[in-house]
PyMOL Python script that loads the backbone (N, CA, C, O; Angstrom):
from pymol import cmd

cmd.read_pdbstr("""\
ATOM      1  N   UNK A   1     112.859 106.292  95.841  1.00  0.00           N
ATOM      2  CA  UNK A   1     112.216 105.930  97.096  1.00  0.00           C
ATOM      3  C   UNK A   1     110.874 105.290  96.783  1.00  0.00           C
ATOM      4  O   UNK A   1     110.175 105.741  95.876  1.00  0.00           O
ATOM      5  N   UNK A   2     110.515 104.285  97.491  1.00  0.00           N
ATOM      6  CA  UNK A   2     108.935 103.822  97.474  1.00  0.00           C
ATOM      7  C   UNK A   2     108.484 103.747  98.911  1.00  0.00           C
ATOM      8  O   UNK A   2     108.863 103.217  99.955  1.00  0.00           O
ATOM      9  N   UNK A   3     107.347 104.643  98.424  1.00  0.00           N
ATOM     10  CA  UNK A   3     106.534 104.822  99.312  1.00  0.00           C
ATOM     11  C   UNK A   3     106.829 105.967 100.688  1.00  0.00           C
ATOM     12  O   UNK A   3     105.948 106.138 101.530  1.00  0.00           O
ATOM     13  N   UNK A   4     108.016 106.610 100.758  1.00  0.00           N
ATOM     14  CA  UNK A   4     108.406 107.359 101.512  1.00  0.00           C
ATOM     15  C   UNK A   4     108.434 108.871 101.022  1.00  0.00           C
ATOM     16  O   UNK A   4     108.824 109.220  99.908  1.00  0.00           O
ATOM     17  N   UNK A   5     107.898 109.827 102.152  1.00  0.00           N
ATOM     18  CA  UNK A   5     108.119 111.055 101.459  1.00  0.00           C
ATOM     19  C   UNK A   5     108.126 111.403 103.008  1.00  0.00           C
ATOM     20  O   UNK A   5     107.576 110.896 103.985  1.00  0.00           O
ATOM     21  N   UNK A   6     109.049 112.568 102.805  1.00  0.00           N
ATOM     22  CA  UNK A   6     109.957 113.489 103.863  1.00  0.00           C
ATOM     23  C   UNK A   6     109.859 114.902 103.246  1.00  0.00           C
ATOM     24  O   UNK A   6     110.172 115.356 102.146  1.00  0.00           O
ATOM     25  N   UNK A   7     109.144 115.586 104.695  1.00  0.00           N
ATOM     26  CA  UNK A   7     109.609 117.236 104.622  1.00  0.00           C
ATOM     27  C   UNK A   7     109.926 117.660 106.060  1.00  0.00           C
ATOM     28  O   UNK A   7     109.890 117.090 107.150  1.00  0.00           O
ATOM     29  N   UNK A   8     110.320 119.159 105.537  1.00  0.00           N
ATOM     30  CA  UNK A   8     111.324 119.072 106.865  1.00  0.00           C
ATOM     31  C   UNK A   8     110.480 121.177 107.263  1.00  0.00           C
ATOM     32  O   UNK A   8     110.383 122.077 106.429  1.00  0.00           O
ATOM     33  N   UNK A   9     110.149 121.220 108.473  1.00  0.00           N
ATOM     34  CA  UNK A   9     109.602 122.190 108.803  1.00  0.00           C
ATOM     35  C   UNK A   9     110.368 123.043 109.912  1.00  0.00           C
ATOM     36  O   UNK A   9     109.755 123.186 110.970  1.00  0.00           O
ATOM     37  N   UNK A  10     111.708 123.664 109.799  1.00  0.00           N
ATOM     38  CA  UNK A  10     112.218 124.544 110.956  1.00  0.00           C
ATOM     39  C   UNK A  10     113.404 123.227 110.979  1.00  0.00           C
ATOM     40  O   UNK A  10     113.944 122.563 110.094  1.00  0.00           O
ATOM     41  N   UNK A  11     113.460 123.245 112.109  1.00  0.00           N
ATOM     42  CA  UNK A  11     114.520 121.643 112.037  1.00  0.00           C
ATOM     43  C   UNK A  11     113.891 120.388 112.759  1.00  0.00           C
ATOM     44  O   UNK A  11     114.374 120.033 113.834  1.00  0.00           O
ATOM     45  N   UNK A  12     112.745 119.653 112.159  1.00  0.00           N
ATOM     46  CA  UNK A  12     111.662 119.096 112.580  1.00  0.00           C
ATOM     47  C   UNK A  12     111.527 118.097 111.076  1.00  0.00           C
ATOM     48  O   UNK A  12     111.009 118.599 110.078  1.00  0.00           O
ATOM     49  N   UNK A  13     112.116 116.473 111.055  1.00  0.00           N
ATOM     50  CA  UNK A  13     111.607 116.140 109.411  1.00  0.00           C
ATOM     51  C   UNK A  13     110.342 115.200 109.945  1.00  0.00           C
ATOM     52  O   UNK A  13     110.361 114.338 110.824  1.00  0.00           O
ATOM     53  N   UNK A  14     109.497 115.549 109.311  1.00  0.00           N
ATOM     54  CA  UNK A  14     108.253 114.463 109.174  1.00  0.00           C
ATOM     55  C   UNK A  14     108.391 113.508 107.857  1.00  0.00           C
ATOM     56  O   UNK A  14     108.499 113.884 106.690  1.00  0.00           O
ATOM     57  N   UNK A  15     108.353 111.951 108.437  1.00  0.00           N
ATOM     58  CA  UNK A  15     108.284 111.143 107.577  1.00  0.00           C
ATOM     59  C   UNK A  15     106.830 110.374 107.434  1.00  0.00           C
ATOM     60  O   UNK A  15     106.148 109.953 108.369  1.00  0.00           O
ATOM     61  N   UNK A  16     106.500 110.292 105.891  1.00  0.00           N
ATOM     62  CA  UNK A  16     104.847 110.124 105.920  1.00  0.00           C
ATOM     63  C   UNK A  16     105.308 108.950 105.011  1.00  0.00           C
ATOM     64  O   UNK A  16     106.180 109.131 104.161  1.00  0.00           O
ATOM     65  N   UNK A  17     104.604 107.529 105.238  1.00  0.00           N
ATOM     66  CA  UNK A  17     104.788 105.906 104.812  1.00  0.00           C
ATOM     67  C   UNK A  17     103.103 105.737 104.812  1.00  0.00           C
ATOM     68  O   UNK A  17     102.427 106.321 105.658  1.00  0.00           O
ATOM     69  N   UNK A  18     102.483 104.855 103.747  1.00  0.00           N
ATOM     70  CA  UNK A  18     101.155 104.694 103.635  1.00  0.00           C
ATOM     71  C   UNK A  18     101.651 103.333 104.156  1.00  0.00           C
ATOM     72  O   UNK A  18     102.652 102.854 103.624  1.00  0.00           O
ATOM     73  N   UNK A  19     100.784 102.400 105.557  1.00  0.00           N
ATOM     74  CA  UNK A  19     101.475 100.634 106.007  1.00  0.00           C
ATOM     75  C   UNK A  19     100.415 100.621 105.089  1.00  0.00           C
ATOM     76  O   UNK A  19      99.814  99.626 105.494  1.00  0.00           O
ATOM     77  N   UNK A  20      99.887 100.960 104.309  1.00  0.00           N
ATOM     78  CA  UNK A  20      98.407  99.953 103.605  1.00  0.00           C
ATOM     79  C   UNK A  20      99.465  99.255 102.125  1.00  0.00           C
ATOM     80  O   UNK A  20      99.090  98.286 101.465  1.00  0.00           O
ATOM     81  N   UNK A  21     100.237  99.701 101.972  1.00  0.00           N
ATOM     82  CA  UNK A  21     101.055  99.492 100.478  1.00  0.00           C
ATOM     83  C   UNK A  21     101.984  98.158 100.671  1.00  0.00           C
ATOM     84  O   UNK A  21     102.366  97.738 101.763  1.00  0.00           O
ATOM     85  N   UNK A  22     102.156  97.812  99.914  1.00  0.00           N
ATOM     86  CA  UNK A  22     102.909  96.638  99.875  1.00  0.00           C
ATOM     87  C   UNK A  22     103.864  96.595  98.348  1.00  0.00           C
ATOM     88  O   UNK A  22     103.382  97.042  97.306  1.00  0.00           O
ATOM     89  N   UNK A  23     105.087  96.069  98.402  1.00  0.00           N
ATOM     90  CA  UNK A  23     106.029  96.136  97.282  1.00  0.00           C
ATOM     91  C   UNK A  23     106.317  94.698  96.966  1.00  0.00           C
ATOM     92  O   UNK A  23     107.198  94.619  96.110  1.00  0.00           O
ATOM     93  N   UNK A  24     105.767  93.274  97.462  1.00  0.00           N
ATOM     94  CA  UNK A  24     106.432  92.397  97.358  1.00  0.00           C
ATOM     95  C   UNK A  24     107.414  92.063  98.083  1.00  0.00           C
ATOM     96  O   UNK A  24     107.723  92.882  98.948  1.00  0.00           O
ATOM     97  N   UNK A  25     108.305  90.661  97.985  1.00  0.00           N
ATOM     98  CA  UNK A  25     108.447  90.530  98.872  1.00  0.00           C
ATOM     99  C   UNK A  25     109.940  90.793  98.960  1.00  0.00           C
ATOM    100  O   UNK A  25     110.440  91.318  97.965  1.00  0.00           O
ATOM    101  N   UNK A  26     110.605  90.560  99.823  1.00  0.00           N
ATOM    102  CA  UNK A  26     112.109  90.858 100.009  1.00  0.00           C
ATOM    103  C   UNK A  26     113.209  89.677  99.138  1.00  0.00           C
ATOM    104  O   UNK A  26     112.860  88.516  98.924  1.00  0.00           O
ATOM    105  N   UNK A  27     114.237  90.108  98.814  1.00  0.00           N
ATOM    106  CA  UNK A  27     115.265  89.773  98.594  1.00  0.00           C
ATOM    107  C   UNK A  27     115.238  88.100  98.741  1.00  0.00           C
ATOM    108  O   UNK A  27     115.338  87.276  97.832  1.00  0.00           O
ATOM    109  N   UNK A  28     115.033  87.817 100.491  1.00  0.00           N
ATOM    110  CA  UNK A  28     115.414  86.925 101.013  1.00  0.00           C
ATOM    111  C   UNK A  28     113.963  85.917 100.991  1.00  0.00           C
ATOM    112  O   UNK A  28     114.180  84.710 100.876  1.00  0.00           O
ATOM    113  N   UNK A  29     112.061  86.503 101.130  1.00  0.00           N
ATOM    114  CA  UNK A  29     111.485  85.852 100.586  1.00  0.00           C
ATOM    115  C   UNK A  29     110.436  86.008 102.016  1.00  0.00           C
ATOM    116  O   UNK A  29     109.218  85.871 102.123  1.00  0.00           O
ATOM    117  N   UNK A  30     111.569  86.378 103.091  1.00  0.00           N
ATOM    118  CA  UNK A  30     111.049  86.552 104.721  1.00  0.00           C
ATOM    119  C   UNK A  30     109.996  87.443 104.828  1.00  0.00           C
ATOM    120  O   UNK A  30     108.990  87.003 105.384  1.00  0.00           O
ATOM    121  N   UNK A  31     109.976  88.569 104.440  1.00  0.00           N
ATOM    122  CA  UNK A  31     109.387  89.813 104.461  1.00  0.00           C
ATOM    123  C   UNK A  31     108.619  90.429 103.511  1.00  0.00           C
ATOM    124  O   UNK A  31     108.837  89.931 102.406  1.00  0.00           O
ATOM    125  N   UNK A  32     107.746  91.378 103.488  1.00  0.00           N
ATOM    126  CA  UNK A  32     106.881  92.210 102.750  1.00  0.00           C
ATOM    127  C   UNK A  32     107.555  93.155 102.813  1.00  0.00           C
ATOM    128  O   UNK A  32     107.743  93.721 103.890  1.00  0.00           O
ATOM    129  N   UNK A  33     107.977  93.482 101.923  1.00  0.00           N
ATOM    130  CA  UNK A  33     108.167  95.314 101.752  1.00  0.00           C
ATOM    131  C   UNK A  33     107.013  96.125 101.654  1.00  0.00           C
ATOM    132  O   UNK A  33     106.095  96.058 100.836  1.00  0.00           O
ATOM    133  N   UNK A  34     107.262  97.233 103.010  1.00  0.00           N
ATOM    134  CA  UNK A  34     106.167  98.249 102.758  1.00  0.00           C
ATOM    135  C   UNK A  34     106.312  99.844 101.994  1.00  0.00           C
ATOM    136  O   UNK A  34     105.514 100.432 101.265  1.00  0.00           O
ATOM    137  N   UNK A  35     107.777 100.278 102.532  1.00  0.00           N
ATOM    138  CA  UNK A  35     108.452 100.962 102.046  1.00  0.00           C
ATOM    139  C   UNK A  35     109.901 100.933 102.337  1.00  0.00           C
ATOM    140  O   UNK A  35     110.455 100.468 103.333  1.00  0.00           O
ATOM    141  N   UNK A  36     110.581 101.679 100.992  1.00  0.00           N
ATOM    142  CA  UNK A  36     112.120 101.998 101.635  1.00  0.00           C
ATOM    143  C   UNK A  36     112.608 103.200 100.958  1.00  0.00           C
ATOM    144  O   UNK A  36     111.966 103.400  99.927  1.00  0.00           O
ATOM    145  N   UNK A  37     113.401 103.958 101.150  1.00  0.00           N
ATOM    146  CA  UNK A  37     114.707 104.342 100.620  1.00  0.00           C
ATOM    147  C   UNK A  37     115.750 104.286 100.150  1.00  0.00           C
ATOM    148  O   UNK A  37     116.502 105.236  99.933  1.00  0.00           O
ATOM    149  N   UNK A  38     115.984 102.851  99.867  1.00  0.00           N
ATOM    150  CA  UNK A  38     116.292 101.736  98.782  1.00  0.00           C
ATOM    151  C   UNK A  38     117.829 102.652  98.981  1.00  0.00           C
ATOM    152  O   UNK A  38     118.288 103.210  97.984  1.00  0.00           O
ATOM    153  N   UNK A  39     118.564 102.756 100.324  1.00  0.00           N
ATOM    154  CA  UNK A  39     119.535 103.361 100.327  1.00  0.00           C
ATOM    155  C   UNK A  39     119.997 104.525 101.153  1.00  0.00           C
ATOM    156  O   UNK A  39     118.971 105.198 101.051  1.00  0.00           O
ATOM    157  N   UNK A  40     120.649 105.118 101.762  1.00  0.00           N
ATOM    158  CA  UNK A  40     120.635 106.368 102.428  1.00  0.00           C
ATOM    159  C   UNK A  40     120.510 107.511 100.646  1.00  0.00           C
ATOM    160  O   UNK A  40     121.026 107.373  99.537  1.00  0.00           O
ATOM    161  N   UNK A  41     119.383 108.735 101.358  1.00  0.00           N
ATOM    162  CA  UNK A  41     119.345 109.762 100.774  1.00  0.00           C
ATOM    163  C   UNK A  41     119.183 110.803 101.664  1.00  0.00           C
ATOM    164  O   UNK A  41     118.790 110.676 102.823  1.00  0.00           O
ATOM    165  N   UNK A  42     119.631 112.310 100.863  1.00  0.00           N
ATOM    166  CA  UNK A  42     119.713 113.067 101.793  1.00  0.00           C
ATOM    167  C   UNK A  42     118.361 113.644 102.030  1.00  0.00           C
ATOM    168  O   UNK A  42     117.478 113.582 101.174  1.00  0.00           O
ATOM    169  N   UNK A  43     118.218 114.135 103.050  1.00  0.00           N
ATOM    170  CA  UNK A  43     117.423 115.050 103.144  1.00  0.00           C
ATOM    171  C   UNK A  43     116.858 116.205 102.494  1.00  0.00           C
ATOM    172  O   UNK A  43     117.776 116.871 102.017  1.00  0.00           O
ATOM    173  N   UNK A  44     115.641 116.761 102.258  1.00  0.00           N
ATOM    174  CA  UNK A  44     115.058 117.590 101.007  1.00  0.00           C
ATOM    175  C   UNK A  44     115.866 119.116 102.244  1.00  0.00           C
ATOM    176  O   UNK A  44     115.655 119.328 103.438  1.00  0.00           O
ATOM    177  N   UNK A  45     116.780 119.871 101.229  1.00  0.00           N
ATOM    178  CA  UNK A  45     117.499 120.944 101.408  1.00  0.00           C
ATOM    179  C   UNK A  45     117.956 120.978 102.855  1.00  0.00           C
ATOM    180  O   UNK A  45     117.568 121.767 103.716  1.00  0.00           O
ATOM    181  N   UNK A  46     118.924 119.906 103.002  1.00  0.00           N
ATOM    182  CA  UNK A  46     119.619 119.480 103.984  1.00  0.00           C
ATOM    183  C   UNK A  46     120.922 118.866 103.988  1.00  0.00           C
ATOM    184  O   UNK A  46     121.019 118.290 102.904  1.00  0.00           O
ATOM    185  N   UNK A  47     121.968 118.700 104.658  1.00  0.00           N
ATOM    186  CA  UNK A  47     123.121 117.891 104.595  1.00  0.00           C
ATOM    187  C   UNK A  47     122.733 117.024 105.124  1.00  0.00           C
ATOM    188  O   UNK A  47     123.125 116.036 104.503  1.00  0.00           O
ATOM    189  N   UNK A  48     121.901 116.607 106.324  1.00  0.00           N
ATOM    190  CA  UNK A  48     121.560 114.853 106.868  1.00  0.00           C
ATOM    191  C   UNK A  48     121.248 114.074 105.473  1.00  0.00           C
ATOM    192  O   UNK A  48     121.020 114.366 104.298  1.00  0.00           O
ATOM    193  N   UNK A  49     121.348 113.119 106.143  1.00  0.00           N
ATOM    194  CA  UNK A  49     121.467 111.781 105.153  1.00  0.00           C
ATOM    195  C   UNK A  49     120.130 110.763 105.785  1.00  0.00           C
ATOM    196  O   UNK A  49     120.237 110.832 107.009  1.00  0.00           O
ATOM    197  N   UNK A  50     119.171 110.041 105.496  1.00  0.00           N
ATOM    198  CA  UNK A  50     118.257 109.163 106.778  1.00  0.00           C
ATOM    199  C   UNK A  50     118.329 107.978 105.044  1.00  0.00           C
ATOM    200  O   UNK A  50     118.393 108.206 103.836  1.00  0.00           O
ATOM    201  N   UNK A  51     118.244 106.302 106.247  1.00  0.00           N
ATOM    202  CA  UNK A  51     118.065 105.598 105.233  1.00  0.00           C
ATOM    203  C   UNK A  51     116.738 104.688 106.237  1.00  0.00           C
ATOM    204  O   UNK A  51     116.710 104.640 107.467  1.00  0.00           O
ATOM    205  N   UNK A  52     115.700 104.018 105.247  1.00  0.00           N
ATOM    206  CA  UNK A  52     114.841 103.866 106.213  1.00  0.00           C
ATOM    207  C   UNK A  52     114.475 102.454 105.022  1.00  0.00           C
ATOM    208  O   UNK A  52     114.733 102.328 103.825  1.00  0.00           O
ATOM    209  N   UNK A  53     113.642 101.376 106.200  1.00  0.00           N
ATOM    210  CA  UNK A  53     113.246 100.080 105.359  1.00  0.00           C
ATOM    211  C   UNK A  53     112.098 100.324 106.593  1.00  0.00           C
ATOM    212  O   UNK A  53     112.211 100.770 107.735  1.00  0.00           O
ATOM    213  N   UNK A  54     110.982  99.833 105.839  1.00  0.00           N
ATOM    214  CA  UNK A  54     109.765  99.422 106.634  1.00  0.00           C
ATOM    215  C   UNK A  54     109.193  98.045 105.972  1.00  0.00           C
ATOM    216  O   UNK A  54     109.198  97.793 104.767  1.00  0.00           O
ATOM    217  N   UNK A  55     108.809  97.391 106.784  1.00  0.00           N
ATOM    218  CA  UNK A  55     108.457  95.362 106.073  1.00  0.00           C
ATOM    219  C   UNK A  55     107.894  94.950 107.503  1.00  0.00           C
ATOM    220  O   UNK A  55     107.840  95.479 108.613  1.00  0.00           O
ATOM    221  N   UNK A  56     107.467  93.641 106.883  1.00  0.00           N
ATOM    222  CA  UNK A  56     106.611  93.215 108.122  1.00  0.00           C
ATOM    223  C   UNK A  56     106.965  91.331 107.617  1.00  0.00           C
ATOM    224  O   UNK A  56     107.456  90.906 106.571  1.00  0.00           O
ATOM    225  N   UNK A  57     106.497  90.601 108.794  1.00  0.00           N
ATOM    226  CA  UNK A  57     107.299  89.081 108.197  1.00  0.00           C
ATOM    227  C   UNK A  57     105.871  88.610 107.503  1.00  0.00           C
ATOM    228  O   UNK A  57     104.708  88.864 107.818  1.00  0.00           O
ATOM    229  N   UNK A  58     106.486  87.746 106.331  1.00  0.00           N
ATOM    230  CA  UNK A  58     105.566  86.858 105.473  1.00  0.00           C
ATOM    231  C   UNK A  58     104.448  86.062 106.315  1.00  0.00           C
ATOM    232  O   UNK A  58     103.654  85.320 105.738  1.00  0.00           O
TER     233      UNK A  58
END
""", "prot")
cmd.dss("prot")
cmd.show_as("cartoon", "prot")
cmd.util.cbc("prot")
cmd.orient("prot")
């Protein structure tokens, strides 16, 4: 994962993303990557699954 971190309190997940970060740019050349999950992963001691992209346009 970049830039994403997930915890999960009761059945409540908080997802914490810094927008100040930047990864370069996308695939396609459109976008900034800010963060992702570069995929569905599961949840920290959970069966859910969350897949998440955060970007903003060039």
């Amino acid at each position: 994962m970049k830039n994403v971190e997930m915890s999960v309190e009761g059945s409540v997940l908080t997802i914490r993303v810094d927008l100040s970060k930047e990864f370069g740019p996308s695939s396609t050349g459109k976008t900034i990557i800010i963060a992702s999950t570069e995929g569905n992963v599961t949840i920290p001691n959970r069966q859910e699954k969350v897949g998440i992209n955060v970007y903003r346009k060039k």
